[in-house]
N, C-alpha and C positions, 0 to 999 in steps of 0.2 A: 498527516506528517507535517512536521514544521517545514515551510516553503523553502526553497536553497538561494543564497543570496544572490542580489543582482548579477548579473555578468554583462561583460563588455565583448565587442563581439570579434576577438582577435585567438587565432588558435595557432598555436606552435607544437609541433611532435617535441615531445622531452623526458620522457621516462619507456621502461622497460621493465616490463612483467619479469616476473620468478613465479612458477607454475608448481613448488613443492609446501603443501598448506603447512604450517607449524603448528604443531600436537601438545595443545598446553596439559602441563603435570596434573592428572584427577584418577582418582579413585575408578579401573576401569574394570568392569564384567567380561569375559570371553565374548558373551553379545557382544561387544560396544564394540567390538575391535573390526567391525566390518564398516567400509567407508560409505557415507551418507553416496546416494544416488538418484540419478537425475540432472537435470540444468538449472542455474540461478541465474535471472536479469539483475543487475543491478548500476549505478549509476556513477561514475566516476566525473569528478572538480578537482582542475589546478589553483592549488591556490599559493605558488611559489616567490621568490622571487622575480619571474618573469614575467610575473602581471596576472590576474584572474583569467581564466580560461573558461569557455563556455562548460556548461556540462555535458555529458556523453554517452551512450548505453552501450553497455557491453553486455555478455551472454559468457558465464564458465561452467563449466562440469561442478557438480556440487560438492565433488571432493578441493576445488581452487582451480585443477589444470585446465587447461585450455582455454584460455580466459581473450575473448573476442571481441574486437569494437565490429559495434552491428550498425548503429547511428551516430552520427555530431549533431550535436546541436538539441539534444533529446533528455529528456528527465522524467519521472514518473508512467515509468513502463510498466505495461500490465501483457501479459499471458493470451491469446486466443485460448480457449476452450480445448482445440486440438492439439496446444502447443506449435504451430507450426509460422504464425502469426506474430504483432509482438506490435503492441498500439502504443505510444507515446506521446506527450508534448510535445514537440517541437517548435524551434526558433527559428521562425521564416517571418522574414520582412517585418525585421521588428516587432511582431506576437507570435504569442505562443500559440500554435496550430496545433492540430491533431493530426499525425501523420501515421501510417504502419509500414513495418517492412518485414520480410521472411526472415526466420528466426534462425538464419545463416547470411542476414546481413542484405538480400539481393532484394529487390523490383521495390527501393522505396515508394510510396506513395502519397504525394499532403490532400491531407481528405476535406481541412476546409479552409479555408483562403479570406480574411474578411480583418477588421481593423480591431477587432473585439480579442480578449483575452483566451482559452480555452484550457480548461482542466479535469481532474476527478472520471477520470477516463472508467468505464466498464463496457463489457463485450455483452452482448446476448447468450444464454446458452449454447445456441449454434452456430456461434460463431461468424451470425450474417448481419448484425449490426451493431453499432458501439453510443453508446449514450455517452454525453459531456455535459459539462456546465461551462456557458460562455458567461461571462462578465466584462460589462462595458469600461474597458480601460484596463492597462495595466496593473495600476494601483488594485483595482478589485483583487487581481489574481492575485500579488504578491500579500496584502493587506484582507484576510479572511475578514468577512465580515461586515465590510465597510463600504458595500452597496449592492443592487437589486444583482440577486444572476439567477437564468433561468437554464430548466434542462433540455437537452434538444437529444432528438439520436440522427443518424445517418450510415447511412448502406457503407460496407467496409470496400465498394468500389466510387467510394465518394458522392456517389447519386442522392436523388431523396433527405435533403438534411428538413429536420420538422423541429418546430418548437414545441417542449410537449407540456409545456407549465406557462407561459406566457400571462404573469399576474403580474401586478402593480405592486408599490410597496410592500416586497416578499421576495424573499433571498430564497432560492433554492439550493441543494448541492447533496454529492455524497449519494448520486443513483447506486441502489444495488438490485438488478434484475434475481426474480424469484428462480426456482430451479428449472421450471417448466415454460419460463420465458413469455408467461401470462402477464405478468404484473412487473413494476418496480418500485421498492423500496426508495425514499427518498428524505431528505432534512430540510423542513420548513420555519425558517422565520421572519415574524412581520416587524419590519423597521423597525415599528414602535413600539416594538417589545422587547423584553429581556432574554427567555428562555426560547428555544425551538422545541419543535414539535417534531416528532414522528408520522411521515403518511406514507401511503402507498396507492397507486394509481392502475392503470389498465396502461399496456407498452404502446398503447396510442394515444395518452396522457386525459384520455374519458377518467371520468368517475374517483376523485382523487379523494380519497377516506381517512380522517384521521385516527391516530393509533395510541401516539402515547406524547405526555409532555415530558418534555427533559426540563433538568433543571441547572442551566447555565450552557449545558453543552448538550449535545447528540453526536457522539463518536463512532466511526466505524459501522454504520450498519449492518445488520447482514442475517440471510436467511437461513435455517436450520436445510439437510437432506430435502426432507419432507414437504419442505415450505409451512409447514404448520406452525413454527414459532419465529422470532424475530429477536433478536440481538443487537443492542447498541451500550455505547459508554455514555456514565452518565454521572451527575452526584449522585451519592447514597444520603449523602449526611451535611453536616456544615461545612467537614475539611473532608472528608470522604469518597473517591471518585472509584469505580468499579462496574461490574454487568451487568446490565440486566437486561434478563431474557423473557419476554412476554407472549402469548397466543396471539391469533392474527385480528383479536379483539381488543389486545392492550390489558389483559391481565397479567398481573403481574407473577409469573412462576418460580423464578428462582432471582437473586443478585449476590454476586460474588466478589466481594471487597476489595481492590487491587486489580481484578481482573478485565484482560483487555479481549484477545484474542482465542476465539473457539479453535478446534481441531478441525481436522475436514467431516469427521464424523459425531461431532458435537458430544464429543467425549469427555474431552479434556480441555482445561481452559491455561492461557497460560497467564501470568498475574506480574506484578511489578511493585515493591512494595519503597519506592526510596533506591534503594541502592541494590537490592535483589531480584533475579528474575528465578523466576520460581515457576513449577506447572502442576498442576492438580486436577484430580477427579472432578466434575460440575456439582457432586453432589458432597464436595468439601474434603474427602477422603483423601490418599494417595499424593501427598505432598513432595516435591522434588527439588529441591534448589539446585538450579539451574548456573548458574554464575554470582557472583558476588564482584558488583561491576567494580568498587574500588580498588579489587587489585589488579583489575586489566585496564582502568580509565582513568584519567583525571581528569578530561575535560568536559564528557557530556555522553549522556547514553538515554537508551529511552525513546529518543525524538522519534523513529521512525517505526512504522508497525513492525511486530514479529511477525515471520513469515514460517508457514507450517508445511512441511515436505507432504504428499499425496497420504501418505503410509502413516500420519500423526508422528512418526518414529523420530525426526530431526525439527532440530527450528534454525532457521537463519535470522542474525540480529546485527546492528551493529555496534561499538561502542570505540568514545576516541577516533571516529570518521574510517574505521574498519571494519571490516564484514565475519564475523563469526557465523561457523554452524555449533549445536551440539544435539547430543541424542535427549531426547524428550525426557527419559529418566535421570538427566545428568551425570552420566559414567565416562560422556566422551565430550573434548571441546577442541576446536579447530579454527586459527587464526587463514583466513583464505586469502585476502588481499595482502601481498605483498609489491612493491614498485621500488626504486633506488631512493624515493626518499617518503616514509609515510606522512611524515610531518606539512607536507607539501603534495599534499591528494586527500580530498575527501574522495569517502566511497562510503556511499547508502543506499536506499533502498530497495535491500535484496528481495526478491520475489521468485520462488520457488513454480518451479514448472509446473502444468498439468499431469504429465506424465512422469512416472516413476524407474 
């Protein structure tokens, strides 16, 4: 996701939720008419008259109501496994840490304490340790790209933090733990190159294998049910960017033009072509357009990942620094963030719970 701009470190209470979603005009099915469910994290910025405000994680019901600040100071919030959990960056003493807290807000905890950057947060399977990527200095975190960071995990009661990549000229980032919590997914590049690579390691950072070259980028990784295939963004072509999905050998299976985001069940992929979001079958069929962002944005959409409900059945997105859900077929669409001034709040990266 593109990083959220700097903040200064002063916080004022100044807005006040409305907890009723706004139901934009679409074509709807008797289906559609049942409200998405579950809980969404996602991350609310002032960006008002009254000066920049740190960012913040809130937690609401996936229909908009009950919409809760769980952390200050917190951005790119990821889900425990259980749901019960809720891992984030946090801004403690001037870096960004890795802190968690209960996914009703209570026993925060800063899991690492050090002068270094921290980001790209993932849980383990079971939900008993979280891999990061730290990077030396601010600038790394904010400025992708632009020096060495390696992957470390640590125990979710902050014990045990390990380096698990610890190389020399070579950017790591972008852990994604396999299903079975054997291995991790990860994005490798060496300073002195252009493109990254695709590897995958042992969750003890043994025996680190490569997989696949990308070509300019490696986006989003991520592993199938099974673990048997692998997923990342990537070029296709000259202007071309889209999926592709390879064996845990690096053959090449399937690539999907536009497309960014699998389903839970590697079903359906959902795709972005310019101005439309759109979702379809992996095997090219069953086409849905999804929204057609220029009549609900004018300033910006896209930036942050979609996010896929348990059931494949919704997606939460954002567009214009608001939070939309809609039903995967596109029959339903739901504007969730509301505050007394939108214009003066960003709100992104929604993240759909574990649980349904």
């Amino acid at each position: 996701t593109s990083p959220l701009p700097t903040v200064r470190m002063t916080m004022t209470p100044y807005c006040t939720s409305t907890t009723t979603p706004t139901s934009l005009p679409m074509t709807a099915t008797p289906a559609a008419e049942a409200s998405p469910a579950g809980r969404i994290l996602f991350t609310r910025e002032y960006l008002g008259l009254r000066g920049d405000g740190p960012p913040n994680v809130y937690v609401m019901n996936a229909d908009g109501s009950g919409q809760m600040l769980v952390a200050r100071q917190g951005r790119h919030a990821r889900w425990s496994p259980d749901g019960q959990w809720i891992a984030f960056e946090c801004l403690r003493g001037g870096n960004w840490d890795v802190c968690i807290v209960g996914a009703d807000g209570s026993g925060e905890r800063q899991l690492t304490r050090d002068s270094m950057c921290e980001s790209d947060i993932a849980w383990s399977p079971d939900g008993q340790i979280i891999a990061f990527v730290k990077a030396d200095g601010v600038l790394d975190c904010i400025m992708l790209d632009s020096g060495s960071r390696d992957i470390y995990a640590v125990n979710m009661d902050g014990t045990v933090q390990t380096n698990l990549t610890s190389t020399s000229n070579c950017d790591e980032s972008l852990p994604s733990w396999s299903p079975d919590g054997r291995h991790i997914l990860f994005v490798r590049r060496m300073l002195s190159e252009e493109n990254p690579h695709i590897y995958v390691m042992e969750n003890d950072g043994s025996n680190p294998m490569h997989i696949a070259e990308c070509r300019e980028r490696c986006g989003w990784p991520g592993w199938s049910p099974d673990g048997q295939r692998i997923s990342y963004v990537t070029k296709l072509g000259e202007e071309l960017s889209g999926l592709r999905i390879v064996d845990v050998n690096g053959t090449i299976l399937t690539e999907i033009p536009h497309g960014e985001h699998l389903s839970p069940d590697w079903q359906q992929v959902v795709a972005l072509d310019g101005v439309h979001l759109y979702t379809l079958r992996v095997d090219g069929s069953g086409i849905h357009q999804i929204v057609d962002f220029s009549k609900i944005a004018s300033l910006n959409w896209g930036w942050d990942p979609v996010s896929w409900s348990p059931d494949g059945q919704w997606l939460a997105f954002t567009a214009d620094f608001k939070i939309y859900v809609a039903r995967s077929d596109g029959t339903k669409l739901l504007q969730l963030t509301h505050w007394e001034s939108d214009a003066d709040n960003m709100f992104c990266e929604p993240v759909w719970s574990p649980e349904q």
